[in-house]
C-alpha positions in Angstrom: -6.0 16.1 -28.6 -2.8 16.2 -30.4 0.3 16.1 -27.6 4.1 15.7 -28.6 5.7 16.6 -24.8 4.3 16.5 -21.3 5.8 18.1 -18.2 7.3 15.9 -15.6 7.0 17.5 -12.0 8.7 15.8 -9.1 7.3 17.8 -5.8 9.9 16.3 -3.6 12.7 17.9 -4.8 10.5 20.6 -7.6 12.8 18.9 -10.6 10.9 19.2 -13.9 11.7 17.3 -16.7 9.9 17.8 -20.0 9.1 14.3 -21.4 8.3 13.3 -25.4 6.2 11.2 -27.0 8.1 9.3 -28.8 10.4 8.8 -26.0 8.2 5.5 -25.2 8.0 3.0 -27.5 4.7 1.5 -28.9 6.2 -1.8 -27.1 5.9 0.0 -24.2 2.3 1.2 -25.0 1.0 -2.2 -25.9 2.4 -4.1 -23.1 0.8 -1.6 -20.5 -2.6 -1.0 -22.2 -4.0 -3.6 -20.3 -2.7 -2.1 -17.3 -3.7 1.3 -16.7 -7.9 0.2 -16.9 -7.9 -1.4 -13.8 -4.2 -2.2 -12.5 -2.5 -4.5 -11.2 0.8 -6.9 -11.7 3.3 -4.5 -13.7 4.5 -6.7 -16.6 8.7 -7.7 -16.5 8.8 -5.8 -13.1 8.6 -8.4 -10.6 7.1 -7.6 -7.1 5.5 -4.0 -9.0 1.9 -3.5 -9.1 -0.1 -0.6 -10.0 -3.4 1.0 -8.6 -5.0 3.5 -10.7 -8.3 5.6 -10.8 -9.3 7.5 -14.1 -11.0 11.2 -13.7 -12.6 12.8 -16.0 -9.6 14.7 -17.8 -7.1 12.8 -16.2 -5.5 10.1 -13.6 -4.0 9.5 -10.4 -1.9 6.2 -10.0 0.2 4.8 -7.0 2.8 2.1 -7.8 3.6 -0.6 -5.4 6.3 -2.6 -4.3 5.5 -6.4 -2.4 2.2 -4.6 -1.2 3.7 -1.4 -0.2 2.7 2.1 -2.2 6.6 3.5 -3.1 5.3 6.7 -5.2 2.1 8.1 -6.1 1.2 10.2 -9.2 -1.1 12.7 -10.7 -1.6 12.6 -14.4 -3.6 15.9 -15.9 -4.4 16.2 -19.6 -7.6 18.4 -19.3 -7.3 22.0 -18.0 -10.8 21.5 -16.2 -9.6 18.8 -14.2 -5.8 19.3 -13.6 -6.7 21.3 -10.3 -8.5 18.1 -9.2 -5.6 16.0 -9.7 -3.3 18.4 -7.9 -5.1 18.8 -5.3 -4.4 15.2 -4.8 -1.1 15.5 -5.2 -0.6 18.0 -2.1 -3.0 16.2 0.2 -1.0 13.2 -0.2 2.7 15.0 0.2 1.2 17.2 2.9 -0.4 14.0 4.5 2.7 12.0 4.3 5.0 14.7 5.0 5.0 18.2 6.9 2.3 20.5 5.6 4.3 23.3 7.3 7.0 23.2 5.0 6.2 20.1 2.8 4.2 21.8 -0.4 4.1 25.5 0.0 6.9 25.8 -2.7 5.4 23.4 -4.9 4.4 25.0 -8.2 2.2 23.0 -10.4 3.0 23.0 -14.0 1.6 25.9 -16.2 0.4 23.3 -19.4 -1.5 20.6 -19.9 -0.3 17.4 -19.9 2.0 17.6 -16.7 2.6 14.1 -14.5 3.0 15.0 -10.6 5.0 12.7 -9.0 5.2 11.9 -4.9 7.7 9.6 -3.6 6.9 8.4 -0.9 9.2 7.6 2.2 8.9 3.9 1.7 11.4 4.1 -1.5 14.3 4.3 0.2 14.1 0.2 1.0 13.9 0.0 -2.7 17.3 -1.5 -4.6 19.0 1.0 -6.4 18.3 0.2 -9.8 14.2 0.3 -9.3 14.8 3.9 -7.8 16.3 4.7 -11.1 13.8 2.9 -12.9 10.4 4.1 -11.2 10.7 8.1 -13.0 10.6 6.3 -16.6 7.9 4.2 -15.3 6.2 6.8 -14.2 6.4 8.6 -18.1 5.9 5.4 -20.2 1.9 5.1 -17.1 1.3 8.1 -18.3 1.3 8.2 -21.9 0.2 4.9 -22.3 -2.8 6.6 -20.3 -3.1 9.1 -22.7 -3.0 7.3 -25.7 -6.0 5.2 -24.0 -8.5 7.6 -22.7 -9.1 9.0 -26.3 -10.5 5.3 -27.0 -12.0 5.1 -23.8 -14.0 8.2 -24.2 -15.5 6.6 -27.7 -16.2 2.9 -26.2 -17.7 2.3 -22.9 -16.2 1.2 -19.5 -15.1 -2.2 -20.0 -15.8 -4.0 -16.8 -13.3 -5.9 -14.9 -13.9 -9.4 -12.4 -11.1 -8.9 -10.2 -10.3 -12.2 -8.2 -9.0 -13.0 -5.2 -6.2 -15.0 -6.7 -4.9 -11.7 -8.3 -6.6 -12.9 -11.9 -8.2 -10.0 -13.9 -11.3 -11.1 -16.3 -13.0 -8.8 -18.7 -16.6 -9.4 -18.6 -19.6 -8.6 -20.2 -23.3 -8.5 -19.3 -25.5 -11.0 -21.1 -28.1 -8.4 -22.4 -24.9 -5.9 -23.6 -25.9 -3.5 -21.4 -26.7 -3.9 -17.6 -25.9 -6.8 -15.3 -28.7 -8.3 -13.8 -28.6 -9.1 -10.0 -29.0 -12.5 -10.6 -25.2 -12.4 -12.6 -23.9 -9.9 -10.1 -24.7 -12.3 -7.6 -22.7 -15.2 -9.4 -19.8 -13.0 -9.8 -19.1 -12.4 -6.3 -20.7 -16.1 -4.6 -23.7 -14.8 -2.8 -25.4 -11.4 -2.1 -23.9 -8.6 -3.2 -23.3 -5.1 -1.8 -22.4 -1.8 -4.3 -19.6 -0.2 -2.9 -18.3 3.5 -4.5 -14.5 4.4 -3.6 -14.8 8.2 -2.1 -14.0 10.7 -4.9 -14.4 8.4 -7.9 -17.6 9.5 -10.0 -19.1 6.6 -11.3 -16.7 3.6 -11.1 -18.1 1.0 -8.1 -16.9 -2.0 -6.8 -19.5 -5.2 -6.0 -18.7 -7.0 -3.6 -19.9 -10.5 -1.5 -22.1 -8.8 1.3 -21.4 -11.7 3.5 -17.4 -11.8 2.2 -15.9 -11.7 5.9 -18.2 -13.4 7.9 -17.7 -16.2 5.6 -14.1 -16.1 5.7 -13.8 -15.1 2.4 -9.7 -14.4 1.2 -8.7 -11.0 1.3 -8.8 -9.0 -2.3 -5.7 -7.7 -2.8 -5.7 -5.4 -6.0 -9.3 -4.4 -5.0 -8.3 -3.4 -1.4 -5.6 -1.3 -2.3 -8.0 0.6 -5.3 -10.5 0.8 -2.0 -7.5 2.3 -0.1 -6.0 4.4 -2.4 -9.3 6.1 -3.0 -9.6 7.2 0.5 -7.6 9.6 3.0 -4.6 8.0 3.9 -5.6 7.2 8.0 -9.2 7.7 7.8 -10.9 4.2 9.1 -12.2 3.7 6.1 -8.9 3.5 4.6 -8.0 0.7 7.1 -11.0 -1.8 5.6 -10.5 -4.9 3.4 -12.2 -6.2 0.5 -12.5 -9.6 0.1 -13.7 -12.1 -2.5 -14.1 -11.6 -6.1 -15.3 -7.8 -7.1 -16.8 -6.5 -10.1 -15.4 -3.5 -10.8 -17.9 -1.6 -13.1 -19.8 1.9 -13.5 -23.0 2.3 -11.8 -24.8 2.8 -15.3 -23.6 -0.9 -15.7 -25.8 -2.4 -13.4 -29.8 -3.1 -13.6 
């Protein structure tokens, strides 16, 4: 797919900004590739992390600040799944904010690609100058997204060890397929128990069965993909991971 402009939607305050390509540099691109497969620590933005979840046909993203979710963002470049991703966009605003009044005059964009954007109440403790910065943030997320989900859709999922220290480790299964138990198990210390975030097709998260009985350190990146995944106050939203996780798809594992 062949893209020179996307729409950028702001459904706080319904500003639209239209958004070119070559308005982010390749820089830009390369340094945040790594990035937007599994998140993480936002490189030269100190205290900024990113959580994202890939759809078929698009993305939905929340940025953090020092552990806290500032704005969160849907990112549509298939018609078939744009409805998805706004329908994730108004459950959050609407969960967040009134649904009375809070996204009945919210119009989502007429053209794929469009980025949705949510900011969240928790941005007003952010300094001015991240405020300002966050919106082209936001843009250079979201076409660094797109220019990676045509490659993704040729290679398969690359799965991800995600420690507990915050480290991020590609790995591999031995056979080049499937990871046994026996390696799963190594992974994560101990037994293992197959976790699946609510609404993601395919992408799960291993985890040590016996993490928190054992006193295991919380997981911090995994934790808030777990969290971000779910409805903002459900219990389920409230639950920790801990330990090292494999993050992989479920055809990844024996």
């Amino acid at each position: 797919m062949v893209c020179t402009a996307l729409q950028h939607y702001t459904l706080n305050t319904g500003h639209t900004r239209v958004s070119p390509r070559n308005e982010v540099c390749s820089e830009a691109i390369a340094c945040l590739s790594p990035l937007v497969e599994s998140g993480g620590p936002i490189p030269k933005c100190p205290g900024f992390d990113l959580v994202v979840r890939h759809l078929d046909g698009g993305s939905v993203f929340s940025i953090w600040h020092n552990g806290v979710p500032v704005v969160y963002c849907g990112f549509a470049w298939d018609q078939e799944c744009e409805q998805q991703v706004w329908q994730s966009l108004v459950s959050i605003y609407d969960e967040v904010y009134d649904a009375r009044w809070g996204t009945k005059s919210a119009q989502k964009p007429h053209t794929v690609p469009w980025l949705g954007g949510v900011l969240l109440p928790s941005i007003i403790f952010l300094p001015r100058d991240s405020v300002l910065m966050l919106a082209d943030l936001e843009r250079c997320i979201a076409w660094t997204l797109f220019e990676a989900q045509r490659c993704l859709r040729k290679q398969p999922f690359a799965a991800k060890l995600l420690k507990a220290s915050g480290e991020i480790v590609s790995i591999q299964p031995k056979n080049g397929a499937a990871f046994s138990l026996m390696e799963l198990k190594e992974f994560v210390g101990g037994y293992i128990q197959i976790v699946q975030p609510p609404g993601n097709s395919g992408a799960i998260l291993v985890v040590n069965e016996n993490g928190k009985s054992a006193g295991l350190l919380k997981n911090a990146l995994a934790t808030r993909m777990w969290q971000e995944c779910c409805k903002p106050g459900s219990p389920r939203s409230q639950d920790d991971i801990v330990g090292d996780v494999v993050l992989c798809q479920t055809s990844q594992v024996l």
